[in-house]
SEVEXBA-814652 format. One record per atom (N, C-alpha, C, O): residue number from 1; x, y, z; atom name; residue in three letters. Coordinates in steps of 0.1 Angstrom, whole numbers. Atoms other than C-alpha are relative to their C-alpha. Layout:
<recs>
resi	east	north	up	name	resn
NUM	X	Y	Z	CA	ALA
...
</recs>
This chain:
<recs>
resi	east	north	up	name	resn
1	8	-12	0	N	UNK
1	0	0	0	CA	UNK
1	9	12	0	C	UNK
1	19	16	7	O	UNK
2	-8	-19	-2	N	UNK
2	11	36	-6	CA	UNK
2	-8	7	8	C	UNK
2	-20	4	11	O	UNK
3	5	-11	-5	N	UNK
3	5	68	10	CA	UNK
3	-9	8	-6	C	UNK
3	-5	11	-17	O	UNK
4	3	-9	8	N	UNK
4	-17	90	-1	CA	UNK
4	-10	12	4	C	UNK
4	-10	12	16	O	UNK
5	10	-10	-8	N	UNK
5	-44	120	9	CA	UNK
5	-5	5	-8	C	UNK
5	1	5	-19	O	UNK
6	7	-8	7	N	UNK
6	-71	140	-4	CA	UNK
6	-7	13	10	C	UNK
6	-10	12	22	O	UNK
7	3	-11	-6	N	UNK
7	-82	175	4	CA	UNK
7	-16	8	1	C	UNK
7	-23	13	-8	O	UNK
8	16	-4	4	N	UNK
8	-117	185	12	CA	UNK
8	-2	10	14	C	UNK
8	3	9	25	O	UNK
9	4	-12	-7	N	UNK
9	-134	219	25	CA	UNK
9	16	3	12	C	UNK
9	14	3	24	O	UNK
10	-7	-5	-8	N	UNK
10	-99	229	40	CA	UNK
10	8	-10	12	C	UNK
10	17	-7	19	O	UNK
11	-6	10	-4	N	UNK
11	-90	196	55	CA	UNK
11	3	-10	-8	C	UNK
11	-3	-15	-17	O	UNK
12	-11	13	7	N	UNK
12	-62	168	47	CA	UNK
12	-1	-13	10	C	UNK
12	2	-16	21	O	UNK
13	5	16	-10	N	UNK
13	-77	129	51	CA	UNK
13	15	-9	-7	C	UNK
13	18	-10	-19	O	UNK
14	-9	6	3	N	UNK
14	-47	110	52	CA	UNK
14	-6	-17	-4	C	UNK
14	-16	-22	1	O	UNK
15	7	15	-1	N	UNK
15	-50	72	40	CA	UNK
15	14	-9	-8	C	UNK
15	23	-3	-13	O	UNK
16	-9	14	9	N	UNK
16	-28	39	23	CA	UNK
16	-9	-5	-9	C	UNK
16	-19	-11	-6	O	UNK
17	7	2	14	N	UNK
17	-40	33	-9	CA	UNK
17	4	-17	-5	C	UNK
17	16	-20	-7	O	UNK
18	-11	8	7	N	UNK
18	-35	-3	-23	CA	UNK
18	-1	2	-16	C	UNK
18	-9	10	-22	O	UNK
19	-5	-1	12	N	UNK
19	-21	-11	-55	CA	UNK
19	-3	-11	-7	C	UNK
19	-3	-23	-2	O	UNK
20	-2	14	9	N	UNK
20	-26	-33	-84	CA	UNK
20	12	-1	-11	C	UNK
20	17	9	-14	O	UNK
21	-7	2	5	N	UNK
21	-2	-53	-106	CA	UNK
21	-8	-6	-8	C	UNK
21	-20	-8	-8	O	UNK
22	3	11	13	N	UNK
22	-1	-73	-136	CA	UNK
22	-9	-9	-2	C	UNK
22	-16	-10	-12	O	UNK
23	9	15	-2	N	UNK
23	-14	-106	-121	CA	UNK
23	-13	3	8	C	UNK
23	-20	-7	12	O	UNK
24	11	-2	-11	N	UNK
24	-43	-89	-99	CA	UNK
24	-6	10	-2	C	UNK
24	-6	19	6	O	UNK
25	4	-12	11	N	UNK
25	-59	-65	-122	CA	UNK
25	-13	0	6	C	UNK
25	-14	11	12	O	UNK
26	7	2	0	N	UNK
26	-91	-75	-113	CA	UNK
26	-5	5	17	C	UNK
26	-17	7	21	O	UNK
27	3	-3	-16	N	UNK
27	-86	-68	-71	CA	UNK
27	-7	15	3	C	UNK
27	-4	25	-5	O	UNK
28	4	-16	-2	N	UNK
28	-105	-35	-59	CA	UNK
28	11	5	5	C	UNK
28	21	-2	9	O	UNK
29	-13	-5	-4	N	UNK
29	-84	-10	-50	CA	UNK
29	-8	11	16	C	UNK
29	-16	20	16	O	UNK
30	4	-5	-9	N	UNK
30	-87	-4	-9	CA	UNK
30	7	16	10	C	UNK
30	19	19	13	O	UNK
31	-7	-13	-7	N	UNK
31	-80	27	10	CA	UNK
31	-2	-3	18	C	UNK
31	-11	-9	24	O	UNK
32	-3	3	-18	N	UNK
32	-70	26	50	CA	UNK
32	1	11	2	C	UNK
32	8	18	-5	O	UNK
33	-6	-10	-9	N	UNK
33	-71	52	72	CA	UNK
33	14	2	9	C	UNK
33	18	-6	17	O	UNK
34	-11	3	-1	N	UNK
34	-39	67	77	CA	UNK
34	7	1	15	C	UNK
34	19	-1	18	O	UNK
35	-4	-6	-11	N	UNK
35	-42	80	115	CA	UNK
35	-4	-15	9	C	UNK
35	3	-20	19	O	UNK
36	1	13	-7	N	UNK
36	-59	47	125	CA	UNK
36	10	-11	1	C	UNK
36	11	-17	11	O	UNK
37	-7	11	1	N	UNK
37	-35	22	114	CA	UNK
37	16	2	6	C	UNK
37	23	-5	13	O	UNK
38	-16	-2	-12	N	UNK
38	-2	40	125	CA	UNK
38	-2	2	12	C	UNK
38	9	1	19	O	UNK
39	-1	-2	-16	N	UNK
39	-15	48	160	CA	UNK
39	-2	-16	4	C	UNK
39	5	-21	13	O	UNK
40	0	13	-5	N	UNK
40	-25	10	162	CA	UNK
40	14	-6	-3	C	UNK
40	19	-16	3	O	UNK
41	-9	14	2	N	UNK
41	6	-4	145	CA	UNK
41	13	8	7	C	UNK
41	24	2	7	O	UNK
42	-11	-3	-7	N	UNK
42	30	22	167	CA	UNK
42	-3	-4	14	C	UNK
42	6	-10	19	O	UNK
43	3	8	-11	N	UNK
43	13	11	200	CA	UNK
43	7	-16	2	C	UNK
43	13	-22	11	O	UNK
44	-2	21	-1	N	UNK
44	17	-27	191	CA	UNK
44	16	-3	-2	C	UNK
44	21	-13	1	O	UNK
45	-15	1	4	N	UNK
45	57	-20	179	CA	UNK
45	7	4	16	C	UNK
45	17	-2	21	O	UNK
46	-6	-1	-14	N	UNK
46	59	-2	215	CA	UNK
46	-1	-10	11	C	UNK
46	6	-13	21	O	UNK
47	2	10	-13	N	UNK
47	43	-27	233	CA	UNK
47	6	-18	1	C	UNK
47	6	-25	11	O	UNK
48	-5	12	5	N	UNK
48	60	-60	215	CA	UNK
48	18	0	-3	C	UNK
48	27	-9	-3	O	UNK
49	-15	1	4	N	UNK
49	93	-47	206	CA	UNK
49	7	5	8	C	UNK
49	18	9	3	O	UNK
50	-10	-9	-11	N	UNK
50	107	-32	238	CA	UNK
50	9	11	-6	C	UNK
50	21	12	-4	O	UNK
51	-10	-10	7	N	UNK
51	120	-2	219	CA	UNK
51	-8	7	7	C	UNK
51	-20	6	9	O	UNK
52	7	-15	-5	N	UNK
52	119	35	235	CA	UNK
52	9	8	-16	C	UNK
52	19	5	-23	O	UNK
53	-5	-8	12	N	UNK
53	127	60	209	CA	UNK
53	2	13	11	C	UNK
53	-3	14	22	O	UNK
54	3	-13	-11	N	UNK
54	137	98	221	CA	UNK
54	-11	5	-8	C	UNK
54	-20	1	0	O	UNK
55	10	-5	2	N	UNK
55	109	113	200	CA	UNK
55	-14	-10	2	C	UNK
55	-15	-22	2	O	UNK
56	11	4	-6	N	UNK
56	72	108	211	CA	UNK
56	-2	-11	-12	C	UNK
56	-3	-24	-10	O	UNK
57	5	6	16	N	UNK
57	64	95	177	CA	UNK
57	13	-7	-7	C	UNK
57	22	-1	-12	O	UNK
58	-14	3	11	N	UNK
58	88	70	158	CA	UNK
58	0	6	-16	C	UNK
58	-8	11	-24	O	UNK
59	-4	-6	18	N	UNK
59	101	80	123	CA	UNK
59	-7	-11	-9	C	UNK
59	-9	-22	-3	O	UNK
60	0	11	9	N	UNK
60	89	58	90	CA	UNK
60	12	-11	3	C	UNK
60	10	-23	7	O	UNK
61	-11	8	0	N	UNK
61	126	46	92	CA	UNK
61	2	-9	12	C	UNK
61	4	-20	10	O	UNK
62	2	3	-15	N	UNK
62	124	39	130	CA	UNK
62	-8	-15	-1	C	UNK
62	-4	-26	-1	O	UNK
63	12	15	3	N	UNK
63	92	14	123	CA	UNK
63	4	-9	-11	C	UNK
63	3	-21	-9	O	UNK
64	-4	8	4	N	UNK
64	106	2	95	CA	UNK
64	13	-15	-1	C	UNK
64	13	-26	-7	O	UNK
65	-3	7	-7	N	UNK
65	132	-11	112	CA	UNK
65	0	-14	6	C	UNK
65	9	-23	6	O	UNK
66	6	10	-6	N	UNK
66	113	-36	132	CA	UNK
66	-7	-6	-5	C	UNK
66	-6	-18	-4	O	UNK
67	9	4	9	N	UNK
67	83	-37	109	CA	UNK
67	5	-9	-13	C	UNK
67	11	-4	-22	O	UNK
68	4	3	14	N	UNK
68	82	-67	83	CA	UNK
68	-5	2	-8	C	UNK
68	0	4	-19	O	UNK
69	12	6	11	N	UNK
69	48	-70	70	CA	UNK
69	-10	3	11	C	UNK
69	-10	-1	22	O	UNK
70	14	-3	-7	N	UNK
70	12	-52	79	CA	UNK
70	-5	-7	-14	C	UNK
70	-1	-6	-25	O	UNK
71	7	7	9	N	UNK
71	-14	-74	65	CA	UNK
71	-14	1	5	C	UNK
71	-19	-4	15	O	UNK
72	12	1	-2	N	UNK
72	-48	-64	63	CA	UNK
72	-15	-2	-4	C	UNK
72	-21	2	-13	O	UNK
73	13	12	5	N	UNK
73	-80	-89	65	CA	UNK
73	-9	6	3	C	UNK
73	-9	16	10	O	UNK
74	13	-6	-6	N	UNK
74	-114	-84	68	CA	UNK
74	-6	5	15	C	UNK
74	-15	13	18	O	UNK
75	7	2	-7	N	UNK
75	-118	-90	99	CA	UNK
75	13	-2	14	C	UNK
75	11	-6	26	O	UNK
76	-12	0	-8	N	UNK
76	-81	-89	116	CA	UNK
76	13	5	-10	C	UNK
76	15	4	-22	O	UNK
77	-12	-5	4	N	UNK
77	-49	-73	112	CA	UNK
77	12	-5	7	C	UNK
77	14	-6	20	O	UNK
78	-12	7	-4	N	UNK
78	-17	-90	109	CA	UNK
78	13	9	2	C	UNK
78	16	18	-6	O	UNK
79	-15	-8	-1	N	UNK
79	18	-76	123	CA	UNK
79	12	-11	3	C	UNK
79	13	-19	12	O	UNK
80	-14	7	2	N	UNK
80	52	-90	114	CA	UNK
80	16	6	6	C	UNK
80	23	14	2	O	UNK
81	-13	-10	-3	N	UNK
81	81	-81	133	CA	UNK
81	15	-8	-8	C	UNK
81	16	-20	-9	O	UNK
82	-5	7	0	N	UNK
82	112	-87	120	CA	UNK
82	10	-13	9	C	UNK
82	12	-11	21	O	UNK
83	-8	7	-7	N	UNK
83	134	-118	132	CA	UNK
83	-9	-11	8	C	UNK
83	-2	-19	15	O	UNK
84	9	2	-7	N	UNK
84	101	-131	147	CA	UNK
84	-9	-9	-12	C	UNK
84	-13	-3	-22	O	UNK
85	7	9	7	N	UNK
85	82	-164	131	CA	UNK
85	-14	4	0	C	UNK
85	-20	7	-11	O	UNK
86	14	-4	4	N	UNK
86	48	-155	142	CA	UNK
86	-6	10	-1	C	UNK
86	1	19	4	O	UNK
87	3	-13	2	N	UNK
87	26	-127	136	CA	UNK
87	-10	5	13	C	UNK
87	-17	-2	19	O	UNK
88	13	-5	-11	N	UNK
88	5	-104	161	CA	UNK
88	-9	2	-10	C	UNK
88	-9	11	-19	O	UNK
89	19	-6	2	N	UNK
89	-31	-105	152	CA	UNK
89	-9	7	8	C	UNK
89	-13	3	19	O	UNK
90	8	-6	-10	N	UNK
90	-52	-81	165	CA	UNK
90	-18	1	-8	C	UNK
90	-19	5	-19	O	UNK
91	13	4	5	N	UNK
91	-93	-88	157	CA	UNK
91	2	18	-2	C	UNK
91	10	25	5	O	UNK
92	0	-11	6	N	UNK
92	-100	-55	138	CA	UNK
92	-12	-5	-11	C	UNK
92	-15	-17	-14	O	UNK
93	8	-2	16	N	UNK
93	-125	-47	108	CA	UNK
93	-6	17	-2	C	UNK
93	-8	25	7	O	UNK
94	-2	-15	4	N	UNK
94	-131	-15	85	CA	UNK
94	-16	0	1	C	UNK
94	-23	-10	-3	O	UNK
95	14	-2	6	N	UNK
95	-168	2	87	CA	UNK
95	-1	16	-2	C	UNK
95	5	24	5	O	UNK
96	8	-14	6	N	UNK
96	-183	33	72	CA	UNK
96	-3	8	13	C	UNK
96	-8	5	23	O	UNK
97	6	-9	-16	N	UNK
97	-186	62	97	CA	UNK
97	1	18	-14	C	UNK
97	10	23	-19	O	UNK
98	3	-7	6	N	UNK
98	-203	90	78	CA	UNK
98	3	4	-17	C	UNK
98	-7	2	-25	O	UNK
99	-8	3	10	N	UNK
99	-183	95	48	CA	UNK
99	16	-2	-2	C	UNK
99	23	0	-12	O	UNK
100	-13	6	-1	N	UNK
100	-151	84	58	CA	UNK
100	-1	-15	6	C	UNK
100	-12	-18	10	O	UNK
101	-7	12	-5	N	UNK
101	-136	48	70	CA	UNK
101	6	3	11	C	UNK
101	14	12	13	O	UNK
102	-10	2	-11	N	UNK
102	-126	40	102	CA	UNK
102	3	-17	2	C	UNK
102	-4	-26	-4	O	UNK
103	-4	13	-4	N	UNK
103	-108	8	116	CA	UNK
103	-6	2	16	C	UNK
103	-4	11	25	O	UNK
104	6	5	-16	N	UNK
104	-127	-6	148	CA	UNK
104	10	-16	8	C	UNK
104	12	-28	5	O	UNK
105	-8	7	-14	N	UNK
105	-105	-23	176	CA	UNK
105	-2	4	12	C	UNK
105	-4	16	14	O	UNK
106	2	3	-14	N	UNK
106	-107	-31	210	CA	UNK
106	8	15	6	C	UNK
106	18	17	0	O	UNK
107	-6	-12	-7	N	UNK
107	-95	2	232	CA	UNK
107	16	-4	4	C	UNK
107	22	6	5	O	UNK
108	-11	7	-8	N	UNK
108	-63	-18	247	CA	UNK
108	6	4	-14	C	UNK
108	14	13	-13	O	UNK
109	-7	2	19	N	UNK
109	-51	-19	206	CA	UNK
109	7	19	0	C	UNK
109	15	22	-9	O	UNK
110	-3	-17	6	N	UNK
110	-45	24	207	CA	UNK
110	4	5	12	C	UNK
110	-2	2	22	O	UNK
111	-6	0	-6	N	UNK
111	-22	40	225	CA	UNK
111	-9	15	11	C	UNK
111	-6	19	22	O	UNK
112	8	-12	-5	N	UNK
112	-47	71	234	CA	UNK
112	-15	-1	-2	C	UNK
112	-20	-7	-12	O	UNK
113	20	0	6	N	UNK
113	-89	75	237	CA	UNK
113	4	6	-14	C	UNK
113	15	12	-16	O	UNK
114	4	-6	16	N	UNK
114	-98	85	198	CA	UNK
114	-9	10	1	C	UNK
114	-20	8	-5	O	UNK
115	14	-9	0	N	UNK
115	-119	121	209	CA	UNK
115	0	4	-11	C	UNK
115	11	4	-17	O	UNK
116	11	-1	7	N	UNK
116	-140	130	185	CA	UNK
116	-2	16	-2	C	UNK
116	-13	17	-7	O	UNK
117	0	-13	1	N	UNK
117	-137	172	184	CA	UNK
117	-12	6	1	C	UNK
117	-17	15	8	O	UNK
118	11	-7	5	N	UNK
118	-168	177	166	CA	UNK
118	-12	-8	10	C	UNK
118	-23	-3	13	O	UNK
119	13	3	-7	N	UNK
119	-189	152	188	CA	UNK
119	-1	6	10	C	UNK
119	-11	12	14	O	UNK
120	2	-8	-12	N	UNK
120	-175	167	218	CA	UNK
120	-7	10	2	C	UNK
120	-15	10	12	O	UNK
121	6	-12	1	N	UNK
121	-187	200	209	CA	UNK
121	-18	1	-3	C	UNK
121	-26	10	-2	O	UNK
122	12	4	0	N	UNK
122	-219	186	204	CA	UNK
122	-8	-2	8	C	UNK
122	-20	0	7	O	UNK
123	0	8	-11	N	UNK
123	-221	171	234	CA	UNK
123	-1	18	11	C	UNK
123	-8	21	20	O	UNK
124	-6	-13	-11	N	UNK
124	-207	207	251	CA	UNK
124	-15	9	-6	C	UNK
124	-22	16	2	O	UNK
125	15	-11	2	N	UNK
125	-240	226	231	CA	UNK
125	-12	-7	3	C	UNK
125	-22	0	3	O	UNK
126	10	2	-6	N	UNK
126	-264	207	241	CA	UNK
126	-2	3	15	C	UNK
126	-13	6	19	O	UNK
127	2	-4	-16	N	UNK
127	-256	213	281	CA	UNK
127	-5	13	3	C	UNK
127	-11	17	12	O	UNK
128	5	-16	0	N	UNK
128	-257	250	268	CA	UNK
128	-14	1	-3	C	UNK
128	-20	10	2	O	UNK
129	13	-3	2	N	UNK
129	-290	246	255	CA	UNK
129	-11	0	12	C	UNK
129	-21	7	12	O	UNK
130	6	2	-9	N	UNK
130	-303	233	287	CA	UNK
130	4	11	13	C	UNK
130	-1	13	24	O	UNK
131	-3	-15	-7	N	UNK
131	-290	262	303	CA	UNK
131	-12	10	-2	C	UNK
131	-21	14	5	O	UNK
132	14	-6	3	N	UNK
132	-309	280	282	CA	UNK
132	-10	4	4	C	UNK
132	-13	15	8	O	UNK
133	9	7	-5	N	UNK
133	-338	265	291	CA	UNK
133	-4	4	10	C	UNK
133	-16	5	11	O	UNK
134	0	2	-12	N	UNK
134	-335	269	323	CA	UNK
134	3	19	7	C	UNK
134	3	23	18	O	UNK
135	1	-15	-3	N	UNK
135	-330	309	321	CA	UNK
135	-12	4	2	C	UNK
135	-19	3	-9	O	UNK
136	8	-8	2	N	UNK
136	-359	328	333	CA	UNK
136	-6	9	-7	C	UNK
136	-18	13	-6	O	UNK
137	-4	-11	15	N	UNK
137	-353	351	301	CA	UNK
137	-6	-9	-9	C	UNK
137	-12	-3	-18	O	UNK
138	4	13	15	N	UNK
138	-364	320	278	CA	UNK
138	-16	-1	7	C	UNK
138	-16	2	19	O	UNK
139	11	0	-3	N	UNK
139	-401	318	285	CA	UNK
139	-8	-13	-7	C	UNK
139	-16	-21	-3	O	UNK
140	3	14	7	N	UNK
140	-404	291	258	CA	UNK
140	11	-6	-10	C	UNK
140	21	0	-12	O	UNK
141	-7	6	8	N	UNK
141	-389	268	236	CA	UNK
141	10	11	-13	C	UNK
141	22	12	-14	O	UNK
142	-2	-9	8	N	UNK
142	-386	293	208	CA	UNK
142	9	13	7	C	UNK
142	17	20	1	O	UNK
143	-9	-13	-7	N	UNK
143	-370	320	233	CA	UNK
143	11	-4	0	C	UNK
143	22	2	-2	O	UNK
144	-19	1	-8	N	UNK
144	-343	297	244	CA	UNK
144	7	0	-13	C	UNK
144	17	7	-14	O	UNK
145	-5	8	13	N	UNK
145	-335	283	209	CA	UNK
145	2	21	-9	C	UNK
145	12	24	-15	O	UNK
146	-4	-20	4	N	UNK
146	-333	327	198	CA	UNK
146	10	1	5	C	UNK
146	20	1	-2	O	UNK
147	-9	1	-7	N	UNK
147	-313	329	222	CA	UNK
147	14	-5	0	C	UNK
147	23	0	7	O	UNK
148	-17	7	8	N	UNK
148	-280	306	208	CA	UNK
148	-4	0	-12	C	UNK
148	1	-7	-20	O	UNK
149	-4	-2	14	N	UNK
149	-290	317	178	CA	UNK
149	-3	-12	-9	C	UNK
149	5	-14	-19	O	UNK
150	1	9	6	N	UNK
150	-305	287	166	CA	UNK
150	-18	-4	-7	C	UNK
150	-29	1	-5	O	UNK
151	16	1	-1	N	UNK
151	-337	272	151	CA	UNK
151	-8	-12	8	C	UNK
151	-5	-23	11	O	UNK
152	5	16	-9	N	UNK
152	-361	253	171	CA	UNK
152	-2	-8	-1	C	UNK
152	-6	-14	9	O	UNK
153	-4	12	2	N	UNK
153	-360	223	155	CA	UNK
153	13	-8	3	C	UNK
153	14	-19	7	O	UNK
154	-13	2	-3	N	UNK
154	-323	222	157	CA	UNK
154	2	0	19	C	UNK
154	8	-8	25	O	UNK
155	-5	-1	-17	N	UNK
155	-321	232	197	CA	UNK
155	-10	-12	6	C	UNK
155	-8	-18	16	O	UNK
156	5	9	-8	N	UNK
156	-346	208	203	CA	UNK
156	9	-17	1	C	UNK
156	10	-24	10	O	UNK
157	-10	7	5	N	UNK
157	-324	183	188	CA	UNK
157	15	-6	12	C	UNK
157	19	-17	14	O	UNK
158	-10	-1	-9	N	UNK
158	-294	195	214	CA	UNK
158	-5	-2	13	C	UNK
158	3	-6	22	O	UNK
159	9	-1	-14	N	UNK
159	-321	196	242	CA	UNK
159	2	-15	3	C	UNK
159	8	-19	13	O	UNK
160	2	15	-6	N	UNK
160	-325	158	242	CA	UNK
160	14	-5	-1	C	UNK
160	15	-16	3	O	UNK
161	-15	11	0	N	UNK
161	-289	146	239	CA	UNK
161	4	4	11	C	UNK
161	11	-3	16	O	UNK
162	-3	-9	-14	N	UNK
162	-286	174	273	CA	UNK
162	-3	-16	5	C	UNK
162	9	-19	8	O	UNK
163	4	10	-3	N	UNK
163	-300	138	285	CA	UNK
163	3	-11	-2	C	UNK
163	-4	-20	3	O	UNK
164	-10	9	0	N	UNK
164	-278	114	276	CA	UNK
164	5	-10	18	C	UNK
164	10	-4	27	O	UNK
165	-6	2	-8	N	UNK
165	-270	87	302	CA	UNK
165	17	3	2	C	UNK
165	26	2	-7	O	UNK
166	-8	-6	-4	N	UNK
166	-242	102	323	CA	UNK
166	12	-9	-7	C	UNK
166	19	-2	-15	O	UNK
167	-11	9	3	N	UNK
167	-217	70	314	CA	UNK
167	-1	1	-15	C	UNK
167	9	-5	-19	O	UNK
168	4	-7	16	N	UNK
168	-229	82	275	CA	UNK
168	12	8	-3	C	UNK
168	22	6	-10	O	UNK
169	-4	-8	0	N	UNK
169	-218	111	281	CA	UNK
169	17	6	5	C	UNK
169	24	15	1	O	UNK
170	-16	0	-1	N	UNK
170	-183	105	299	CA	UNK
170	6	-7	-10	C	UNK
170	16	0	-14	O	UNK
171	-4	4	10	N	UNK
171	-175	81	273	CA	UNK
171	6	8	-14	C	UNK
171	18	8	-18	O	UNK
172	-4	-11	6	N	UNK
172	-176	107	247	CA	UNK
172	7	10	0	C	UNK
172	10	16	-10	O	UNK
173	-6	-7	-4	N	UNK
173	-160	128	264	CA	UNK
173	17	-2	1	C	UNK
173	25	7	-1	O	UNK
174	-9	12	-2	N	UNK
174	-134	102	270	CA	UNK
174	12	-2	-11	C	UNK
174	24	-4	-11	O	UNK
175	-9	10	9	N	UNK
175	-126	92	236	CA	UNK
175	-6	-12	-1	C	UNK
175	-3	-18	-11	O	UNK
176	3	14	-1	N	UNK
176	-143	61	244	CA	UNK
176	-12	-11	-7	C	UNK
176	-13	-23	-7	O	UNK
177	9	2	9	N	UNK
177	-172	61	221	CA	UNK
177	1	-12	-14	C	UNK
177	10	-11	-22	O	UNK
178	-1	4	10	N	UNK
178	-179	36	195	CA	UNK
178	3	2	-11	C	UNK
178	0	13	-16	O	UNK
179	-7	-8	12	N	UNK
179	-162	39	164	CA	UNK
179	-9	5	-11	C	UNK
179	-8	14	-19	O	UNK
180	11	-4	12	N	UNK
180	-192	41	144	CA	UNK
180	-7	15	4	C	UNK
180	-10	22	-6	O	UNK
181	6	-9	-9	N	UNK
181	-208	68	169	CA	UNK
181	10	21	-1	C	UNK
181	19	26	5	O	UNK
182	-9	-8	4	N	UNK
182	-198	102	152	CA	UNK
182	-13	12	1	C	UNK
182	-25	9	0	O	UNK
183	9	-4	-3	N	UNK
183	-214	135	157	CA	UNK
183	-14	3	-12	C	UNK
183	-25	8	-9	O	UNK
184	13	0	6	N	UNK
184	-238	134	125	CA	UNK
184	-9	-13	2	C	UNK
184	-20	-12	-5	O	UNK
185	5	11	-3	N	UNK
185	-252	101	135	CA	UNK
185	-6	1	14	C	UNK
185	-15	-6	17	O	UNK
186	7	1	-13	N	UNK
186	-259	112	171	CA	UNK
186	-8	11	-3	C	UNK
186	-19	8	3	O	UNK
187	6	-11	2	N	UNK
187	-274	145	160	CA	UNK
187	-13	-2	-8	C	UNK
187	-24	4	-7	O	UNK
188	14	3	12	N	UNK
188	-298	128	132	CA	UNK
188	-10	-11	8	C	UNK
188	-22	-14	5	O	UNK
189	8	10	-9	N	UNK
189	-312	103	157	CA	UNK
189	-17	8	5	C	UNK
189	-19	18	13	O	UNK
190	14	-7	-5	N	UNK
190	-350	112	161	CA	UNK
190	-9	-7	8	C	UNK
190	-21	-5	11	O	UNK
191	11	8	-10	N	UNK
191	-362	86	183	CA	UNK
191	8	-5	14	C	UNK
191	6	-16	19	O	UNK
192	-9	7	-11	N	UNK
192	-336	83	212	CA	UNK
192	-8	-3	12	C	UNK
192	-13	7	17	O	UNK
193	7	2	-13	N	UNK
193	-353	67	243	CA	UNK
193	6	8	12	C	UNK
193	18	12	13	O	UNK
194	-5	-6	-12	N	UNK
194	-353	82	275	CA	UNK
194	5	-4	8	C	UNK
194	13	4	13	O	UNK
195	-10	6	-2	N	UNK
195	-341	55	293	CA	UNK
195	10	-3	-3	C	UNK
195	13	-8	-15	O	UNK
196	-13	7	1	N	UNK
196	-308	48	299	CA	UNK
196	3	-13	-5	C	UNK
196	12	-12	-13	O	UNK
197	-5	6	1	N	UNK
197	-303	17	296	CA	UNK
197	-7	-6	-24	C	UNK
197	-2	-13	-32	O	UNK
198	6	-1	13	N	UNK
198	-324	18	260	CA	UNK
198	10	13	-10	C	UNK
198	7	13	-22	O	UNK
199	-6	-7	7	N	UNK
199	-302	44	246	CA	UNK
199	20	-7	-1	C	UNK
199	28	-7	-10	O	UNK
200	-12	13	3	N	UNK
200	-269	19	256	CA	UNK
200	5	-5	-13	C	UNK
200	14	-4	-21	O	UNK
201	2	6	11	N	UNK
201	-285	0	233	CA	UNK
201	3	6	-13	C	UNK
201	15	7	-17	O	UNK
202	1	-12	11	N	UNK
202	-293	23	204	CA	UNK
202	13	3	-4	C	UNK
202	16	1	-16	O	UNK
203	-15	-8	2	N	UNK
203	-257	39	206	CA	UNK
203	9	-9	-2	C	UNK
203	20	-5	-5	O	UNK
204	-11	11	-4	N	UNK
204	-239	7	211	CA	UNK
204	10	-2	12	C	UNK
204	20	-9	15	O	UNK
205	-10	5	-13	N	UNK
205	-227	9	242	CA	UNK
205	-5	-10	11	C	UNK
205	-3	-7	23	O	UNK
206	7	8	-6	N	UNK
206	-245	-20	256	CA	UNK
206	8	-12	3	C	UNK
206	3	-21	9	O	UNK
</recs>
């Protein structure tokens, strides 16, 4: 696989492109996420290969080093160190999260939570909305929702995720969120239950 990125509204998605030859004309040609697969395969180099480096971050050359062979299946990803017969498998598989790819593994697999910027902040305006709300100055729905400058279909929207079970809500906060769980997916949701342990469900944290 090569490197490679594309540029959209002002942001650069990095990714590993593969490649076809001669004999395999016919293979699709897959793209990896480029931030997912190096934070997993520099974790697993730190945590297998007893190497400290002085920089936080090893170099290409650094990993290459150690690195034989990343090999990636449906449904697991293989790592080859050199000098070393067998390989680390770590269960993994790619799914769709909005319009990008992510790789889904177990939290133990990444060397940091994965926050989420834009859910955060999603997460941080709905508490504002319930502020809102909760001003004497707002008299109704429509006042509060004037009020952040928003429309009231939209604040009502922020209003109910303000209600998020709390372990929801640290999670996200965390980093700890399902990989699929991104903030146009939590925002477009129009039937979230009010119970807790039914919104678990729903969100995947069950």
């Amino acid at each position: 696989m090569t490197p490679n990125h594309a540029n959209k509204k002002r942001a650069r998605y990095r990714y590993y492109m593969s490649r076809k030859d001669k004999e395999r004309l016919d293979l699709p040609v897959v793209r990896v996420p480029a931030g997912d697969i190096e934070s997993l395969i520099v974790h697993q180099v730190r945590q297998h290969a007893d190497t400290k480096w002085d920089d936080f971050v090893p170099s290409r050359e650094q990993l290459l080093e150690r690195i034989q062979q990343v090999v990636i299946h449906p449904d697991h990803i293989e790592i080859r160190f050199m000098n070393e017969d067998k390989p680390i498998s770590i269960a993994a598989s790619m799914i769709r999260c909005s319009k990008e790819k992510r790789i889904v593994a177990a939290p133990e697999n990444y060397p940091h939570p994965r926050r989420d910027p834009a859910l955060i902040k999603l997460i941080v305006r709905a508490y504002q909305a319930k502020k809102a709300l909760a001003n004497p100055a707002n008299k109704t729905l429509d006042d509060a929702a004037t009020s952040m400058r928003l429309s009231t279909p939209y604040y009502c929207v922020l209003l109910r995720l303000a209600y998020l079970a709390p372990d929801i809500t640290s999670a996200i906060l965390e980093g700890a969120q399902p990989a699929h769980l991104n903030r146009q997916r939590l925002a477009r949701i129009n039937n979230l239950p009010l119970d807790w342990a039914g919104q678990r469900e729903m969100l995947g944290f069950a």
